[in-house]
C-alpha positions as CSV (number, residue, x, y, z in Angstrom):
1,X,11.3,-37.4,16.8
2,X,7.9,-38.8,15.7
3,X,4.9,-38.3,17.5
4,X,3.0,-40.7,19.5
5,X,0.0,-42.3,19.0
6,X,-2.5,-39.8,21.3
7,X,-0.3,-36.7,20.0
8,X,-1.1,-37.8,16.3
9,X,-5.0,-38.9,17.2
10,X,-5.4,-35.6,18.9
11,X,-3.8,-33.5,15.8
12,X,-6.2,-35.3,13.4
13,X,-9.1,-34.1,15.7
14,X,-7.6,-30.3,16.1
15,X,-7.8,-30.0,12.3
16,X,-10.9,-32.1,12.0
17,X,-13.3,-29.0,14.3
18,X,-10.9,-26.4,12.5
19,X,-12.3,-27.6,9.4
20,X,-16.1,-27.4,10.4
21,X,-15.6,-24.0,12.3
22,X,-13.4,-22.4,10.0
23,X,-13.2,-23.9,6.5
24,X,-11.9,-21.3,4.8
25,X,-8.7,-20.6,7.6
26,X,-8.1,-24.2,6.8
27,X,-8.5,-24.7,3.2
28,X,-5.6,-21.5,3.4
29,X,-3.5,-23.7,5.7
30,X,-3.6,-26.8,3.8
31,X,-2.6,-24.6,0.4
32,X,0.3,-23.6,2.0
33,X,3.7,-25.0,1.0
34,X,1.9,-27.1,-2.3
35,X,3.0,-24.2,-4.3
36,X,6.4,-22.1,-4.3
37,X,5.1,-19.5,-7.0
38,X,1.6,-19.1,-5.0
39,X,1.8,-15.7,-3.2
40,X,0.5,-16.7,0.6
41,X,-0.8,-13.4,0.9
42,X,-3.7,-11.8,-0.4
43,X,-2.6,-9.4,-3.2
44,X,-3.0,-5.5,-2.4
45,X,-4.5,-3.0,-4.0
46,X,-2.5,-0.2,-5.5
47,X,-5.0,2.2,-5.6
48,X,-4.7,3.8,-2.0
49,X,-0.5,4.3,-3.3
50,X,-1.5,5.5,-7.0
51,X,-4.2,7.8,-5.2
52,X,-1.3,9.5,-2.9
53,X,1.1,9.5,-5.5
54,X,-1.0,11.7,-7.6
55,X,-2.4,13.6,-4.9
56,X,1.6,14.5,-4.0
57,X,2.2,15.1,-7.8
58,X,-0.8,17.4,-8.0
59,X,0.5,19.5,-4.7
60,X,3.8,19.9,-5.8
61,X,2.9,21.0,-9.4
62,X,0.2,23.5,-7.7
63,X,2.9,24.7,-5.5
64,X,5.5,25.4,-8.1
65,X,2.8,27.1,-10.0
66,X,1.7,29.1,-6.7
67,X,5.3,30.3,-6.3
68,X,6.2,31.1,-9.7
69,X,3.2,33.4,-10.3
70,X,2.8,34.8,-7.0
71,X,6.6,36.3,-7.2
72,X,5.9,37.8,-10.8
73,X,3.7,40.8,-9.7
74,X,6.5,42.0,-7.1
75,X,9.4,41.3,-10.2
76,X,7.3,43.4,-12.6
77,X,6.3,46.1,-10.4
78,X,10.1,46.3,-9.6
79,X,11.3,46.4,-13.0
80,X,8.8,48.9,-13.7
81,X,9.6,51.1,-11.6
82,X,13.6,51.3,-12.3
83,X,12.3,52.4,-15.6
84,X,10.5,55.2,-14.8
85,X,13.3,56.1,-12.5
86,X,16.0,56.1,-15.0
């Protein structure tokens, strides 16, 4: 169904203001659909996911090492002492 005359006129004068208040929302709205391989979205930033990424590596790492040589003391002190003992 096309539009009429007054729906078309008053169109033309919507994007006409948008234009002068907001030209960069508009020149965004008349890129879209000119090119498929164009993202329409502003690209993110991987740093915030690289930055909790590592900050989980580091944890885990520091928590394996935490474990491992916090239960070495009571092992050895253990094993000591069933020498002596024997």
């Amino acid at each position: 169904m096309p539009l009429s005359r007054y729906d078309h006129d008053r169109l033309r004068e919507i994007e006409a203001r948008l234009t002068a208040e907001e030209p960069a929302l508009a020149e965004r709205l008349a890129r879209i659909g000119t090119d498929p391989w164009e993202p329409e979205t502003e690209p993110v930033s991987r740093w915030p996911l690289v930055l909790v990424c590592t900050a989980i590596a580091l944890a885990s790492v520091l928590l394996v090492l935490a474990t491992s040589l916090g239960a070495r003391p009571a092992d050895h002190a253990r094993t000591a002492g069933a020498e002596e003992v024997s």
